[in-house]
C-alpha positions, 0 to 999 in steps of 0.5 A, spaced: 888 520 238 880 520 237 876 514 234 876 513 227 873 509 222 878 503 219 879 506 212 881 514 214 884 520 211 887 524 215 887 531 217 893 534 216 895 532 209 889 528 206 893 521 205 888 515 206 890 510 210 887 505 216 886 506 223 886 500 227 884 504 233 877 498 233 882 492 230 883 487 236 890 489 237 892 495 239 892 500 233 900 502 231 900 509 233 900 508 241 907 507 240 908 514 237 910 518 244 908 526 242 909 531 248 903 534 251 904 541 247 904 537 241 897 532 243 893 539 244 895 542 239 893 536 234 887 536 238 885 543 238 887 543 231 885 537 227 879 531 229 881 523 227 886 520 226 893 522 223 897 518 218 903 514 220 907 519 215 905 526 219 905 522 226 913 520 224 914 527 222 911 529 228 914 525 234 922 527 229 921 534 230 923 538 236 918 541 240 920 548 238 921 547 231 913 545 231 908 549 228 
């Protein structure tokens, strides 16, 4: 994901929520694996962060079933 203030909203859905990509420990979305389809399509698609809700429903889905 791209750098983002701590107090974001995300793009996808709207809902507010931290980033932690500046906190001294690593921000909790490093441990969300998503394929690399996925990633470019949210990279295309969206600028900052995405919510912990959307990167869950994300990483649940199967690559085919993603729009």
């Amino acid at each position: 994901m791209h750098e983002a203030e701590s107090n974001s909203t995300c793009p996808r859905c709207g809902q507010a929520f931290h980033c932690g990509v500046s906190d001294v420990q690593p921000c909790w979305c490093m441990q969300v694996a998503l394929d690399a389809a996925t990633l470019a399509a949210l990279s295309a698609q969206c600028q900052g962060c995405l919510c912990g809700e959307c990167l869950a429903l994300l990483q649940a889905q199967r690559p085919d079933d993603r729009a």
